[in-house]
Every structure is written in structure tokens, then in C-alpha cells.
C-alpha positions in Angstrom: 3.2 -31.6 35.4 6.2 -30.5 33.5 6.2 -27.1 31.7 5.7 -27.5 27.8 9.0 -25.7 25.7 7.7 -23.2 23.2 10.3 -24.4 19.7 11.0 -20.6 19.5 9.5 -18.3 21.6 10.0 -14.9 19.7 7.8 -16.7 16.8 4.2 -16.9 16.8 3.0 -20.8 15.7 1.4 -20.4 12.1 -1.8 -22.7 11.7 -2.2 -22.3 8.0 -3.7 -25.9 7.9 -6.9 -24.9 6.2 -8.0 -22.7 3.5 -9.8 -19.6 4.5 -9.8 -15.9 4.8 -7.1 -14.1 7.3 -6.1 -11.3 9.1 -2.1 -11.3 8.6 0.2 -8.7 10.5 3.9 -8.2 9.9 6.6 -6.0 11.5 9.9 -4.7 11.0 12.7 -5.8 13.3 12.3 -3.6 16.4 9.8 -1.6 15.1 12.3 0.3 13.4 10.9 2.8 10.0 12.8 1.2 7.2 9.9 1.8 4.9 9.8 6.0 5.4 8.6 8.1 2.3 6.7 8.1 -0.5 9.2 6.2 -2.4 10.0 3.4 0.1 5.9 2.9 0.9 4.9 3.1 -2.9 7.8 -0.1 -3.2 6.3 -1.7 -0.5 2.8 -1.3 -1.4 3.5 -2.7 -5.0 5.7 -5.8 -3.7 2.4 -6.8 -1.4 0.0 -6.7 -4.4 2.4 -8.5 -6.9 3.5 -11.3 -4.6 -0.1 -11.7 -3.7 -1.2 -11.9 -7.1 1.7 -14.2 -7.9 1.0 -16.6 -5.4 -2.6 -16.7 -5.1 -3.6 -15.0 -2.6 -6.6 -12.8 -3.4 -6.7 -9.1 -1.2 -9.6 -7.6 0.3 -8.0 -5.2 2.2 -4.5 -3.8 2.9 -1.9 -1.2 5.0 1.7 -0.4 4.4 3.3 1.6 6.8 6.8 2.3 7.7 7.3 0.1 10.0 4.7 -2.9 9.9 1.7 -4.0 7.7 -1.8 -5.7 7.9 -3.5 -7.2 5.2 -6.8 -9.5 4.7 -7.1 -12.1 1.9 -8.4 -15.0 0.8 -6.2 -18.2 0.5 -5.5 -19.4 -3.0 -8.8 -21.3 -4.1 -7.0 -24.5 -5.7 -5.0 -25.3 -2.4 -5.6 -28.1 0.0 -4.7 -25.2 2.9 -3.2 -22.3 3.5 0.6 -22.9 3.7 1.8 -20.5 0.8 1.3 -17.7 3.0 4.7 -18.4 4.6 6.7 -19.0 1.5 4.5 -15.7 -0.5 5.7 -13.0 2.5 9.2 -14.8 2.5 9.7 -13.5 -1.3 8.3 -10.4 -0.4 10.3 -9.5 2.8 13.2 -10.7 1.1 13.0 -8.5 -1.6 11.7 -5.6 0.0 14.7 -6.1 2.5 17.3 -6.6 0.0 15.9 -3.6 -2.2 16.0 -1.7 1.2 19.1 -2.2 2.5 21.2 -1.3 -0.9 19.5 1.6 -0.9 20.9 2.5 2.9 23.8 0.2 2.0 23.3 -1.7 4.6 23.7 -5.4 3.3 22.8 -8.4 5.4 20.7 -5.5 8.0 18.1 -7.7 9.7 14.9 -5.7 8.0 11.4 -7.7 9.0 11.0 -9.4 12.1 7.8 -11.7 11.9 4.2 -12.3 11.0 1.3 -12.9 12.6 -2.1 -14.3 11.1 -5.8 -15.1 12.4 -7.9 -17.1 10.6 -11.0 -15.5 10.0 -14.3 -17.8 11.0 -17.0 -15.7 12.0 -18.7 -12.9 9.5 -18.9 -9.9 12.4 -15.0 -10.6 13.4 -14.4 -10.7 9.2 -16.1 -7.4 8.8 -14.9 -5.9 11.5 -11.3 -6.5 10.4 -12.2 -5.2 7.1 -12.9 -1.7 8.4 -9.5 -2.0 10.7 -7.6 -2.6 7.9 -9.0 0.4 6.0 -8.9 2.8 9.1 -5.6 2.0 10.4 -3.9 4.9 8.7 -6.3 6.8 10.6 -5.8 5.2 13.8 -2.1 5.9 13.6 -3.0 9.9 13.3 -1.4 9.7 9.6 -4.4 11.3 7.5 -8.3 12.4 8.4 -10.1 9.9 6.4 -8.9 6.7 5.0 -9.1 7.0 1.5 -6.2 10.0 1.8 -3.8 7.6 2.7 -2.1 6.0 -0.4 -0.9 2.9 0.4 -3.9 0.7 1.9 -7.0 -0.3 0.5 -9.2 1.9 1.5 -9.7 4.6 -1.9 -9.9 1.0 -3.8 -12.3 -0.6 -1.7 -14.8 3.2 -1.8 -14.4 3.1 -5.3 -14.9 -0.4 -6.6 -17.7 -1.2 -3.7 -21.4 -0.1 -3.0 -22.2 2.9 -0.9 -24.5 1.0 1.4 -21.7 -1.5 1.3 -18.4 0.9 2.7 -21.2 2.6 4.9 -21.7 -1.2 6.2 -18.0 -2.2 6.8 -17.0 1.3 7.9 -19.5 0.8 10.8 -18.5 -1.9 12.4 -16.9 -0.8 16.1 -13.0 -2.4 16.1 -12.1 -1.1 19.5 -12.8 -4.7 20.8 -10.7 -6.8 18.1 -6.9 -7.9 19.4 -4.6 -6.4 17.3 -1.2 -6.3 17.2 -0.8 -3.2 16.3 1.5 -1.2 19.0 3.3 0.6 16.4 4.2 4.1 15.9 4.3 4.9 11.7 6.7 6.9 10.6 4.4 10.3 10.1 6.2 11.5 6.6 4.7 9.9 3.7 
């Protein structure tokens, strides 16, 4: 049987064919921490939750790091599928690239590399991704408890939700789930 080509093999396929909830990672090129400091992160952090807003895309919960990102969010209710996720973290990598490298002046520096997303089907796999998405800036050693760390969701998502809900979601083991997450965060913030 002949070996199937993969079109590109440095991209992940993108099945954004139906509406839903997912789980979306995205990296810098080579890992590299364009997005150190407070400064840099509170740019990035702004850019996700206007160009989400902008196109749709309703949040449930989000990380910014230096280096890569994860969110969870609902496609946008009107749409037939799920498509405008490419086109809304086009407009945001290429503003957050472009406002990046004039600041290093660096113009035309390759900034983000990809994005990866996972469709979320099943409530346990949902939840649990909630409370990744919270932790990760523990999991990356950057602060003791979630809600320290400025740039995700997780302050938002204690505030705004029920206690017996965040005891709920925060519960739920992740040390199973298949992440992409090998990244090392810059540690000043």
C-alpha cells in the first residue's frame, strides 16, 4: 500500500467543521519568549480577549505566557462551524507579532509558529481542561496558586463562579489529558 503525504508536515490538520467548544494551543516559533514582562503579557492578554470578542468566540478559560498560550471557548453561536478560529488567531498573531517585533525592531522576525485545537465532546474531558487551563501557570512553577497569575482566567473564573463550582472544576485530575504543553515560560512577569 503506498504511504499517504501529509500537505505539510510541521502543521497540525484543523477540523473546525462543526460548532462546539475547544481546547486551542498556540506557540511561538521555536519556543522562543517573545512575550517576557509584564508589559508584553498584559498586550497579549488584551489582544486574546478583544479578538475573541470581535469575532465571536466566547472564553471560558484562558493562559498567556511568554512563549505559548492555551485557551477554551465556545465557537460563535450563529455559525454553521467553527472555521473563524483560523482567521480570529491570524489577526491576533499578526498584530501581536507586528506590535512585537517594532518594539525589538525586528521587522518581518518570524514570531508564532502554529496552533493546535481539540474539539471538546465529552463533559469529564471539558472539565478537566477547564482546570488545566486555570492551573497552567502553576504547572509551569510561575506562582503558588492560580489566581496570582495575571494573565489567564483563573482570578475571573473564582470571582464570577460558585464556590462549589471552582471547588468542582479545580478537582478534576489533568495528569492524564494530552497536552501540548512542553514549554518552558519565561519566569519574569
Amino acid at each position: 500500500m503506498p504511504e499517504t503525504k501529509t500537505p505539510w508536515p510541521h502543521a497540525p490538520t484543523h477540523q473546525l467543521a462543526e460548532r462546539g467548544t475547544y481546547f486551542v494551543t498556540g506557540a511561538t516559533y521555536e519556543k522562543a519568549h517573545h512575550f517576557g514582562g509584564a508589559k508584553r503579557l498584559r498586550v497579549l492578554h488584551r489582544g486574546l480577549l478583544t479578538v475573541a470578542e470581535q469575532f465571536g468566540w466566547q472564553l471560558e478559560a484562558w493562559a498567556v505566557f511568554s512563549n505559548h498560550y492555551h485557551f477554551i471557548a465556545h465557537s460563535p453561536a450563529p455559525a454553521a462551524d467553527a472555521s473563524s478560529l483560523g482567521a480570529m488567531l491570524s489577526v491576533w498573531h499578526v498584530k501581536t507579532s507586528g506590535w512585537v517585533n517594532k518594539l525589538d525592531a525586528t521587522p518581518g522576525r518570524k514570531v508564532w509558529f502554529n496552533f493546535w485545537e481539540t474539539r471538546l465532546t465529552h463533559q469529564r474531558s471539558y472539565l478537566a481542561r477547564l482546570n488545566y487551563v486555570h492551573q497552567n501557570a502553576v504547572k509551569h512553577g510561575l506562582v503558588p496558586v492560580a489566581c496570582q497569575y495575571p494573565w489567564c482566567s483563573a482570578a475571573w473564573f473564582e470571582r464570577t463562579a460558585s464556590s462549589a463550582m471552582v471547588k468542582s472544576i479545580y478537582r478534576f485530575k489533568t495528569d492524564k489529558l494530552s497536552v501540548a504543553d512542553e514549554f518552558e515560560p519565561a519566569t519574569e512577569w
